[in-house]
C-alpha positions as CSV (number, residue, x, y, z in Angstrom):
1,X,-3.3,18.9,-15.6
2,X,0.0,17.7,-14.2
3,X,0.0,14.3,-12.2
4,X,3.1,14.4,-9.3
5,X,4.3,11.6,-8.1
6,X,6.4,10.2,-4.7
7,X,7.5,6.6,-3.7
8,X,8.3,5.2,-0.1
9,X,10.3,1.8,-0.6
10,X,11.4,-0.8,1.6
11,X,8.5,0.5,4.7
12,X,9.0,-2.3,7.6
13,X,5.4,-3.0,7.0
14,X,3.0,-5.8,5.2
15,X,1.6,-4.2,2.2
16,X,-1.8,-5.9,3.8
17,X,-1.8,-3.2,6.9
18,X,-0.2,-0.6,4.8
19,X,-3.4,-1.2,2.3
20,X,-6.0,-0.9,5.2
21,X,-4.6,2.9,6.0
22,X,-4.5,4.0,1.9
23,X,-8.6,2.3,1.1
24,X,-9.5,5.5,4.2
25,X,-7.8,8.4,2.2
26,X,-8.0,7.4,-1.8
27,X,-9.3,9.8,-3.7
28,X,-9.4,12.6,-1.0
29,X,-8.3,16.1,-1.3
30,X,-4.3,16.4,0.1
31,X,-5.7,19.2,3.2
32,X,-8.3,16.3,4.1
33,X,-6.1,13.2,3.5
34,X,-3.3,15.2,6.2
35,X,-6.1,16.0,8.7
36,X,-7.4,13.1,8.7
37,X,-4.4,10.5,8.9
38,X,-2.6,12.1,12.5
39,X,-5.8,10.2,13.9
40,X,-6.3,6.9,12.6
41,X,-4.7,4.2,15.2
42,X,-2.5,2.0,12.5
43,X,0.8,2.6,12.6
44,X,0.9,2.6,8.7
45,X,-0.6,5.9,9.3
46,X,2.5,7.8,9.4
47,X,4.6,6.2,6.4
48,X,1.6,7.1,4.0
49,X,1.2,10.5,6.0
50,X,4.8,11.2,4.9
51,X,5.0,9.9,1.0
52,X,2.0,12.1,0.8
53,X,3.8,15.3,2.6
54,X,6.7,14.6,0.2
55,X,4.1,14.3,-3.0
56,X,2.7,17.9,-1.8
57,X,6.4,19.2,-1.3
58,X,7.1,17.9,-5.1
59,X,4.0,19.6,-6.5
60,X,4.9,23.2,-4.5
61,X,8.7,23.3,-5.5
62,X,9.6,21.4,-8.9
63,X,6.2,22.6,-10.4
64,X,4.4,25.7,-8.7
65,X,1.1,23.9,-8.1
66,X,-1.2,24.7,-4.5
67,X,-1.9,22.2,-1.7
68,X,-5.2,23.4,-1.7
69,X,-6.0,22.3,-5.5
70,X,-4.5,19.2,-5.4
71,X,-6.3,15.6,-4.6
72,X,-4.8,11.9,-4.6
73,X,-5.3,10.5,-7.8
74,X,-3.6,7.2,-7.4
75,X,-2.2,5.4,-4.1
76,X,-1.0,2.3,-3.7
77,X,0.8,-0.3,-1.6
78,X,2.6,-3.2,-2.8
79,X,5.0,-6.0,-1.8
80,X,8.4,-5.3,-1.2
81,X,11.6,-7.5,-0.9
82,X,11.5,-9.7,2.2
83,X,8.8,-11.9,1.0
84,X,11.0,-14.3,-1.2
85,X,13.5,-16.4,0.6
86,X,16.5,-14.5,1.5
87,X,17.3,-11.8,4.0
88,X,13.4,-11.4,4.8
89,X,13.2,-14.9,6.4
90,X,14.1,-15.7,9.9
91,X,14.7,-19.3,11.4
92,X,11.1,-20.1,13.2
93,X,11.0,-24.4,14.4
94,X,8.1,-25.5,14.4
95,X,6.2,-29.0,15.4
96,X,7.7,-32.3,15.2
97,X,11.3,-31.0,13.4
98,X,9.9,-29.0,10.9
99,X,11.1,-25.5,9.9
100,X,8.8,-22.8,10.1
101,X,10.3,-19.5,8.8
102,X,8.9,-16.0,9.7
103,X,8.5,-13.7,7.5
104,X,10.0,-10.1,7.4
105,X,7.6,-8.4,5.3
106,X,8.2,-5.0,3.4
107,X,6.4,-2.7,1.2
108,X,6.6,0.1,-1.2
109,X,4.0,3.1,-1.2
110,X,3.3,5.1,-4.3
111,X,1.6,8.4,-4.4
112,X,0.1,10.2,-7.3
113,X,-1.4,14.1,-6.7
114,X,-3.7,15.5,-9.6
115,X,-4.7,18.8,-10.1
116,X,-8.5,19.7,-9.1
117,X,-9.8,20.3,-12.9
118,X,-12.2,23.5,-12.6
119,X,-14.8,22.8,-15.4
């Protein structure tokens, strides 16, 4: 079985929202995952929609492998830059003088197709 593997980085998008679209399609076939994403209302839906069009377009043209046998083995979201102080911070004042930053927050999406094992 060969695992294939894509990675979004830098998505304009907490990891926390992203996370709440990924839980709905992990462990699904790629043909359900696909059909199923165009109709969920979080906007996350369409970044994870296209790491996992780019996983399937991995799989078809480096290694020869069918859409139709392939599943999502591993997904994930995690924290990208913009959470530490830096370029992801933005002045925000806040009550009696104080400084109140807001935070840009990013994230990274990783993808990992399997092959269907036919036992």
């Amino acid at each position: 079985m060969m695992q294939v593997r894509a990675q979004a980085k830098h998505i304009p998008m907490s990891a926390q929202k992203v996370r709440r679209v990924i839980n709905q399609v992990r462990g699904m076939p790629v043909v359900d995952a696909l059909s199923v994403l165009p109709f969920l209302p979080h906007a996350a839906a369409n970044p994870v929609e296209k790491v996992i069009r780019s996983a399937v377009a991995n799989a078809e043209e480096n290694i020869g492998l069918s859409r139709s046998d392939l599943y999502i083995a591993h997904i994930s979201a995690d924290d990208g830059p913009g959470v530490s102080p830096g370029k992801g911070r933005r002045p925000r004042f806040g009550g009696r003088g104080r400084y109140r930053p807001i935070r840009k927050r990013s994230s990274h999406i990783t993808v990992v197709l399997d092959e269907v094992s036919e036992d």
